[in-house]
C-alpha positions in Angstrom: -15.7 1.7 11.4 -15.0 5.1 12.6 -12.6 7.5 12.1 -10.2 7.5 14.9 -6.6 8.1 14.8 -4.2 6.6 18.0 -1.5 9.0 16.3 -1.1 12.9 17.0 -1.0 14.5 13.2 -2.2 13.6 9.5 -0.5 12.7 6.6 -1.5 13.1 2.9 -2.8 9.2 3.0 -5.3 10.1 6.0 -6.2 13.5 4.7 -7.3 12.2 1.5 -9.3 9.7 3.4 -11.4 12.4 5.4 -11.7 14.5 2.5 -13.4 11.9 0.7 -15.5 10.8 3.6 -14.7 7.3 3.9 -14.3 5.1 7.4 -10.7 4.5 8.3 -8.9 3.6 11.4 -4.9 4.5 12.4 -2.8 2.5 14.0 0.5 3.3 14.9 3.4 1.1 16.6 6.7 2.1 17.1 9.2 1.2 14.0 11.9 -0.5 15.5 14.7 0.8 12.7 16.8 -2.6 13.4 13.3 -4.4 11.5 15.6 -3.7 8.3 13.4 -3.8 5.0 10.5 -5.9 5.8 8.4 -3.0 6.9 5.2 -4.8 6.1 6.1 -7.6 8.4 7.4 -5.8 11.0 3.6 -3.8 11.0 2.0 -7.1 10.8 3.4 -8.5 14.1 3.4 -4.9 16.1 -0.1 -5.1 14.8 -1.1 -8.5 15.7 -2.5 -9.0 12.3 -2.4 -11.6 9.8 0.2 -10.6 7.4 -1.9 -11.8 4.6 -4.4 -8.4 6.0 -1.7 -6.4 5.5 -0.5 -4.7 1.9 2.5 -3.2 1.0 2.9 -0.5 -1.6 5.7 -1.2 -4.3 6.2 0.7 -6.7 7.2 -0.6 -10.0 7.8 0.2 -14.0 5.8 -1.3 -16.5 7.0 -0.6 -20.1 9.0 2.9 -18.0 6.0 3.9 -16.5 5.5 4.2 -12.8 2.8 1.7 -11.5 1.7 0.9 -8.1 1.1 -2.6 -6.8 -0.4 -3.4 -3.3 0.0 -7.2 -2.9 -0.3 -8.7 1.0 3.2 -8.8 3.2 3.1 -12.5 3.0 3.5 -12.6 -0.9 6.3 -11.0 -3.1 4.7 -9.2 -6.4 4.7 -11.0 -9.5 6.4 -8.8 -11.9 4.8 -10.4 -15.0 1.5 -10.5 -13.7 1.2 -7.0 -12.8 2.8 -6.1 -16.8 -0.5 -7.7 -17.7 -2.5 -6.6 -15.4 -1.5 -2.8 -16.5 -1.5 -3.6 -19.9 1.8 -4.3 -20.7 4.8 -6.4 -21.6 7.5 -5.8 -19.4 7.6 -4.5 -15.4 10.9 -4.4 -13.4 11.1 -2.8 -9.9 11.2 1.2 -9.8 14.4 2.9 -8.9 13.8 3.8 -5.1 14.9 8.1 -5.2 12.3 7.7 -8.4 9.3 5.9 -6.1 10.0 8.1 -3.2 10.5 11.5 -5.8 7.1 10.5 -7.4 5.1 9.7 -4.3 6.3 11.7 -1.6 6.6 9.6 0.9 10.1 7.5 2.1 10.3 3.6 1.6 8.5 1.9 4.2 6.1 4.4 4.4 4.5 4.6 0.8 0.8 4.4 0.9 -1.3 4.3 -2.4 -3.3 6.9 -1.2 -2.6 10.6 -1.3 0.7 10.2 -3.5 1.7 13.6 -4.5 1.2 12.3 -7.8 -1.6 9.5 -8.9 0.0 6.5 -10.6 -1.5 3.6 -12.3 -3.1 1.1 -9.7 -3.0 -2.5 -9.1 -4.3 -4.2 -5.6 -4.1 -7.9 -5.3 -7.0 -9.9 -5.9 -6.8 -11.7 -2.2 -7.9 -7.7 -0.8 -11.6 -8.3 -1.4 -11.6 -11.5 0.5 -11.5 -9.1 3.9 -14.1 -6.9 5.7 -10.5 -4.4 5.9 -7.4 -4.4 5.0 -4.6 -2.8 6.4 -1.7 -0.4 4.6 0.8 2.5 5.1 -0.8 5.8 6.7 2.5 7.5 4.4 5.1 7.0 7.3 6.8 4.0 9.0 4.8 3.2 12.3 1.5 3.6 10.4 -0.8 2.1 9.0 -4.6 2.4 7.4 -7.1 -0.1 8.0 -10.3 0.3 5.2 -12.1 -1.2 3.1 -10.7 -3.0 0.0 -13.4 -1.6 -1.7 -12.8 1.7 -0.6 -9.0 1.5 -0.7 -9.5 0.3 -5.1 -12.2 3.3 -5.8 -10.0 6.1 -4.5 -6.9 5.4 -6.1 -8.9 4.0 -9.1 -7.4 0.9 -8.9 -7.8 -2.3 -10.7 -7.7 -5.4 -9.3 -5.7 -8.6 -10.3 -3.6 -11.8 -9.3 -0.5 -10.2 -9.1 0.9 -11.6 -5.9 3.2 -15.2 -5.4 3.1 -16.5 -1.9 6.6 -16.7 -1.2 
């Protein structure tokens, strides 16, 4: 896969991706703001992807720290599951001004990659089950398709069953 972009400009997500060398495409569609919060889905049809391909980036706390969960559009994150899966006991949804403060990027357009700062990582297991995978470039109307394997060694991210198909 080479790196192309269909979108004028970079973003933290994509210059973290060229720094490290590693194949990525960009696609971008127009956000229709009327979509309301299912940003992932919205992405999946402009894109003509499966939504199960596509990952959203929530940002959650486990035991008050800030963790990062990518789990596929068609799923809702299992909040219990991804305490264990970080190591601990208790994980509630992140405030939003706290997700947005930490990562720098606005809801609906947090990627895992190139946060301003790194947080704990956890990418559902159902990633590895695709050639690529597709997730937020850092702003609404984009998106990242990679590797899962790619997308879990540069945010140092472990793997787990942390999704529920809804």
């Amino acid at each position: 896969m080479a790196k192309k972009s269909r979108a004028g400009g970079g973003t933290p997500a994509t210059v973290a991706l060229e720094k490290a060398g590693v194949a990525f495409t960009v696609h971008a569609y127009e956000h229709d703001p009327a979509a309301g919060l299912s940003y992932g889905e919205e992405a999946a049809r402009a894109l003509g992807t499966a939504p199960e391909r596509v990952f959203k980036t929530l940002v959650a706390e486990v035991d008050g720290a800030l963790t990062v969960a990518v789990v596929p559009v068609s799923a809702t994150l299992d909040l219990k599951a991804l305490a264990a899966a970080a190591g601990g006991k208790r994980a509630a949804m992140a405030d939003p001004a706290a997700a947005e403060r930490t990562t720098g990027y606005v809801l609906g357009g947090i990627s895992p990659l190139g946060q301003r700062r790194r947080l704990p990582t956890v990418v559902d297991a159902s990633a590895p089950a695709f050639p690529t995978v597709f997730v937020s470039a850092g702003k609404r109307g984009l998106e990242l398709e990679l590797a899962p394997a790619d997308l879990t060694t540069l945010t140092g991210a472990t793997t787990a069953a942390i999704a529920k198909t809804q």
